[in-house]
C-alpha positions as CSV (number, residue, x, y, z in Angstrom):
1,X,5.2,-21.8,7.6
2,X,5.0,-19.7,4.6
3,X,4.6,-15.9,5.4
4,X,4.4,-14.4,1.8
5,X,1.9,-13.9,-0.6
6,X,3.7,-13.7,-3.9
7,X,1.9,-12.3,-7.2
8,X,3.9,-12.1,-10.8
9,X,2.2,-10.4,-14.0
10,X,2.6,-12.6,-16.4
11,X,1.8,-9.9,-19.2
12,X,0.5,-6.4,-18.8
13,X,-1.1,-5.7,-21.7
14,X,-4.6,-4.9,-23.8
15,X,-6.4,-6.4,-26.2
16,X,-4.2,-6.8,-29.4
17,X,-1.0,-4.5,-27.4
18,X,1.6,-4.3,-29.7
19,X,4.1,-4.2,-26.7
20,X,2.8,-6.3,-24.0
21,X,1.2,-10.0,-23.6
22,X,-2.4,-10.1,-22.8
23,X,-3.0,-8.8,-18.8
24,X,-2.2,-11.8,-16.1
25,X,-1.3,-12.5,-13.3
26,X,-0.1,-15.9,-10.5
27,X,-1.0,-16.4,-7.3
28,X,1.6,-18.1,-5.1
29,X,1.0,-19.0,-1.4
30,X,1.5,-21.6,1.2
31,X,2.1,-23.8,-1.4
32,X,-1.1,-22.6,-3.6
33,X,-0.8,-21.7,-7.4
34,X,-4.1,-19.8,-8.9
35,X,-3.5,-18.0,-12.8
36,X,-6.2,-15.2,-13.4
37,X,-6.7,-14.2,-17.0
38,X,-3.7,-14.2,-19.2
39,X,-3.2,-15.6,-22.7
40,X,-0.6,-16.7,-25.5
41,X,2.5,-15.4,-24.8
42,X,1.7,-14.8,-21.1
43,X,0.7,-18.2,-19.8
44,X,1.5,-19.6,-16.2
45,X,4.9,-21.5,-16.0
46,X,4.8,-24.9,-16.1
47,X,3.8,-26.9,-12.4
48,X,0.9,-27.5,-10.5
49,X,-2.3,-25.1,-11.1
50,X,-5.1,-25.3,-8.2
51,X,-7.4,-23.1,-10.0
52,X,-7.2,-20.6,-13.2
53,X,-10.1,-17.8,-12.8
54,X,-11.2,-15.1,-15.2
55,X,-12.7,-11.4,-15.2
56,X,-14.7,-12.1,-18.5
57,X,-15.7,-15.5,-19.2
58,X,-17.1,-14.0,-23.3
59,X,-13.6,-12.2,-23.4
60,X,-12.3,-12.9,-27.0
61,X,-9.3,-14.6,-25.9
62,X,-11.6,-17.6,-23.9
63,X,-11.2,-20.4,-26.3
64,X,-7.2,-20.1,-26.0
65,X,-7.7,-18.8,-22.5
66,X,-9.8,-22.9,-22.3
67,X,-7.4,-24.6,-24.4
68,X,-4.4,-23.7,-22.3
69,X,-6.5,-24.1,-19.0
70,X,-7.6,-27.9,-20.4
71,X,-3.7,-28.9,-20.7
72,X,-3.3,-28.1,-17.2
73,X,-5.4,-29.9,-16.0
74,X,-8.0,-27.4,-14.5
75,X,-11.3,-25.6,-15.2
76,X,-11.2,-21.7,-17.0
77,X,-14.1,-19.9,-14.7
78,X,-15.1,-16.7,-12.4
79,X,-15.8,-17.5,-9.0
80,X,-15.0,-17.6,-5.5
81,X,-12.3,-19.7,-4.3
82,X,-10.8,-20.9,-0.5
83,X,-7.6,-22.8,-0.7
84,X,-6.6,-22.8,3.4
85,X,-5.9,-19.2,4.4
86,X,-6.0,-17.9,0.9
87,X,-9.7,-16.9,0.0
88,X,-10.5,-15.6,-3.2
89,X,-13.4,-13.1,-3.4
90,X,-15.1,-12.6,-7.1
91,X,-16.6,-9.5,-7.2
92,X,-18.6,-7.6,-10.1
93,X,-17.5,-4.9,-12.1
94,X,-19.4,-1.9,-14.2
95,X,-17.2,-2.6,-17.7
96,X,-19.5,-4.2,-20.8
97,X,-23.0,-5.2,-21.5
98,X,-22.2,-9.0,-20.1
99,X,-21.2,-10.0,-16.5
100,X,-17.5,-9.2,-15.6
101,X,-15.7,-9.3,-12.6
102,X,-12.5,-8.7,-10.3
103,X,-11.0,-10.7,-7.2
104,X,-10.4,-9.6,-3.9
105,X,-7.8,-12.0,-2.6
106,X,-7.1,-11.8,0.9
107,X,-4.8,-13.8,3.0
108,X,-2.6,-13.3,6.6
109,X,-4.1,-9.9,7.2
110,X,-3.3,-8.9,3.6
111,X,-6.0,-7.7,0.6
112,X,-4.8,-7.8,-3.0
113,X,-6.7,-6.7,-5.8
114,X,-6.9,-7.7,-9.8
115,X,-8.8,-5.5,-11.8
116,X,-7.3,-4.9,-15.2
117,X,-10.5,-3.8,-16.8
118,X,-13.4,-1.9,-15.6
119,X,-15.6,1.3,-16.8
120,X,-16.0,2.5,-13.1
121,X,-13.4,2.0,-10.2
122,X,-14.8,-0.5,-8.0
123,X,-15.9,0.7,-4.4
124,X,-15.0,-2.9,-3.1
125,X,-11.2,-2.6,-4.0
126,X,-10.9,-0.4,-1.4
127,X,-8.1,-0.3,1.3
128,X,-6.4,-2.7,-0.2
129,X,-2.6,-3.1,0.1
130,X,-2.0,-3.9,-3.6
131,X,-4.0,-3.0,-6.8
132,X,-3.4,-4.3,-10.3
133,X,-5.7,-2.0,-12.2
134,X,-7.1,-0.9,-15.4
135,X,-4.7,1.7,-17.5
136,X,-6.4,1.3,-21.5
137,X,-6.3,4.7,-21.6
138,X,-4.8,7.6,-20.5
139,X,-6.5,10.6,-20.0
140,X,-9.8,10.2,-21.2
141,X,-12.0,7.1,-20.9
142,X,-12.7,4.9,-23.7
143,X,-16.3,4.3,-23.9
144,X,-17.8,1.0,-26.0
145,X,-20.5,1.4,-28.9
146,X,-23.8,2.4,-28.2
147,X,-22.7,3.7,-24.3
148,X,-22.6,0.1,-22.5
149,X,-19.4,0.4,-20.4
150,X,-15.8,0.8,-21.8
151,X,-12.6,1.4,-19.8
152,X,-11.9,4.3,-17.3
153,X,-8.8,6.3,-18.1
154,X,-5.2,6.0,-16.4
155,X,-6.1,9.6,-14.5
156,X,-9.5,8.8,-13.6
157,X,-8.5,5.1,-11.5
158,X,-5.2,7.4,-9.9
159,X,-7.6,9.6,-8.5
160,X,-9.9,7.2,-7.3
161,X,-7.4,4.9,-5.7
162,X,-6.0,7.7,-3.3
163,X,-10.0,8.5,-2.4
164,X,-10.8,4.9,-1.6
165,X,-7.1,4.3,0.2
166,X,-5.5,2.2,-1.8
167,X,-1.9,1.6,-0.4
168,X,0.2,0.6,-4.1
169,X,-1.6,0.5,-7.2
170,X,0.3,-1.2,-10.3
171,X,-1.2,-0.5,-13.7
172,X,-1.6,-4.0,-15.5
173,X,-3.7,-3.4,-18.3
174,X,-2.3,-1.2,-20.4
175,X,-3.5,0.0,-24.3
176,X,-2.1,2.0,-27.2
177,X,-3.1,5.1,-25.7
178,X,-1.3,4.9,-22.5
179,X,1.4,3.5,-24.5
180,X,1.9,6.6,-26.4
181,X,1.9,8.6,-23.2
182,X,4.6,6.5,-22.0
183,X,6.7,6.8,-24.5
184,X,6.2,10.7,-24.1
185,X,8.0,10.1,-20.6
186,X,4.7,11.0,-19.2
187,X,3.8,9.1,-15.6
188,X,0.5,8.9,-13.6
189,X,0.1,10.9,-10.7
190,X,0.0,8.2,-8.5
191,X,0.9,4.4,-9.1
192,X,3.6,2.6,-11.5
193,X,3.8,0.6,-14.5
194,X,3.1,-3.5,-13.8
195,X,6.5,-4.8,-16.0
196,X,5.9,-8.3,-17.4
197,X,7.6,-11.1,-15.2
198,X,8.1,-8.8,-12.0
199,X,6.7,-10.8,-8.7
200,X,5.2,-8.5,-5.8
201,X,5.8,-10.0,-2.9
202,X,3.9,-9.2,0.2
203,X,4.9,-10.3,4.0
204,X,2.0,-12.1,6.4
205,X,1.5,-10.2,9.6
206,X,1.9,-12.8,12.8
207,X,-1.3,-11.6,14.1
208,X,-3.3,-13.1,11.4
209,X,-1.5,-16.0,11.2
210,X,-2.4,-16.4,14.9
211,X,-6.4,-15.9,14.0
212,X,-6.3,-18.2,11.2
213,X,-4.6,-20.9,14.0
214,X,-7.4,-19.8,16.3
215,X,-10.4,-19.7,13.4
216,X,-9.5,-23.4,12.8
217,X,-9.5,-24.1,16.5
218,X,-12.7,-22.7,17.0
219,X,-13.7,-24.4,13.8
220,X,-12.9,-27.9,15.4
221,X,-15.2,-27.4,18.7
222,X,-18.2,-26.5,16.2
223,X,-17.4,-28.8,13.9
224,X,-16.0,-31.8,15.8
225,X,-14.5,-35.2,14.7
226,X,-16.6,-38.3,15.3
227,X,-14.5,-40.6,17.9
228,X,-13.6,-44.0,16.4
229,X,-14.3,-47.3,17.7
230,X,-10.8,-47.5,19.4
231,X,-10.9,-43.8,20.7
232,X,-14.4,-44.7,22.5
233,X,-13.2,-48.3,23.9
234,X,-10.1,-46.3,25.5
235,X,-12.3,-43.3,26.9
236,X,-14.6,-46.3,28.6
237,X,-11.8,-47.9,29.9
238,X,-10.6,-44.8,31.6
239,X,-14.0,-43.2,32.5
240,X,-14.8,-46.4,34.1
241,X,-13.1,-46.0,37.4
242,X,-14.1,-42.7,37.7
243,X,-17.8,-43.7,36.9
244,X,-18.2,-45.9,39.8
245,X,-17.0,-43.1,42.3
246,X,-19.0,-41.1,40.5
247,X,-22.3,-43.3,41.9
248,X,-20.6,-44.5,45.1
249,X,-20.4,-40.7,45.8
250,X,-24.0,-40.0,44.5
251,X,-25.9,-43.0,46.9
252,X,-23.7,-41.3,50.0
253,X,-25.1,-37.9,49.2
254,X,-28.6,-39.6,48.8
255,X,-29.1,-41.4,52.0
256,X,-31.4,-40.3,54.3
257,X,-30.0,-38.6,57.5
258,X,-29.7,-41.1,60.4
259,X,-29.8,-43.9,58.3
260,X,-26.5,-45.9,59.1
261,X,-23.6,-46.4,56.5
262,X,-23.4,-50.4,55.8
């Protein structure tokens, strides 16, 4: 059985970064590939894709993001998404005037969060083991034309994390002005640079593996299988024996006291 849940960036950057390929990341467990976001240049490697999700289905990169989804084979969305014991939660995000989103995926005990862009750090990241988070700017948020969202600043989501108990948070969206810091040598009081390529792996506890074995359990007795036509002609032929005591025993039990036993 596989016991990991393996996550790579496949780029780390924002919006037209002249460093980094556009923010991404893959999703690898018991046997399950799911891409979220990306772009040219940071595009999953080539096998098998079960699903490829995004944050921002008007983001300006969605006709390449479509394009590169089509060739594999699957459908560019945001949404939920259960593959076995790996569920997928889309969740909503403050950021721009249009819907956008984040995923809580959680798996053997485990919560992992991607959430490369936001304008306010979301409340339902929290506690989570891993966190790939937003980092366009460094010190002072960046806020969009005429005040509908924009991007919370490298300080702001550190300080936040520690208050809503994140356990690692990885910066994976990262724009020119927390480039310029880096290159400073300056580093975030809490959390580390996502670097391009680098796979975070995380280890499934045994106890949630035994849960999942006993969710499905419990799972077949709600939810049983219909016998077939062979399965039912063997149970008669075994019940049948057992039947007749079964009646024998009832018409003893029935008969009147005093009335002799023929």
């Amino acid at each position: 059985m596989n016991r990991w849940l393996r996550l790579t960036l496949l780029g780390v950057g924002a919006m037209n970064s002249p460093r980094f390929a556009p923010a991404g990341l893959l999703l690898r467990c018991a046997g399950y590939r799911v891409a979220f976001d990306g772009g040219p240049g940071a595009e999953p490697p080539p096998g098998r894709l079960d699903a490829w999700l995004v944050t921002d289905e008007q983001a300006e990169l969605r006709s390449a993001l479509r394009r590169q989804a089509a060739a594999r084979c699957v459908r560019l969305r945001a949404g939920d998404l259960e593959l076995g014991r790996v569920r997928v939660r889309c969740r909503p995000v403050a950021h721009t005037s249009h819907p956008a989103y984040g995923y809580r995926i959680e798996a053997g005990g485990l919560a992992v969060v991607w959430a490369p862009e936001f304008w306010e750090f979301p409340t339902w990241a929290a506690r989570a083991d891993l966190m790939f988070a937003e980092a366009a700017s460094w010190d002072r948020p960046i806020r969009f034309r005429g005040g509908v969202g924009g991007h919370a600043s490298a300080h702001t989501v550190a300080e936040q994390a520690v208050r809503h108990g994140v356990r690692r948070l990885v910066y994976a969206h990262i724009g020119r002005p927390t480039l310029r810091a880096m290159d400073a040598g300056l580093r975030p009081r809490t959390g580390e640079w996502g670097i391009e390529g680098r796979t975070y792996s995380l280890r499934l506890t045994a106890g949630a593996l035994r849960r999942s074995v006993r969710c499905r359990e419990r799972h077949a007795e709600l939810h049983p299988r219909r016998p077939s036509a062979v399965h039912l002609g063997l149970r008669r032929i075994i019940d049948a024996p057992r039947t007749r005591i079964q009646r024998i025993t009832r018409a003893r039990c029935s008969t009147p006291a005093g009335t002799p036993e023929r």
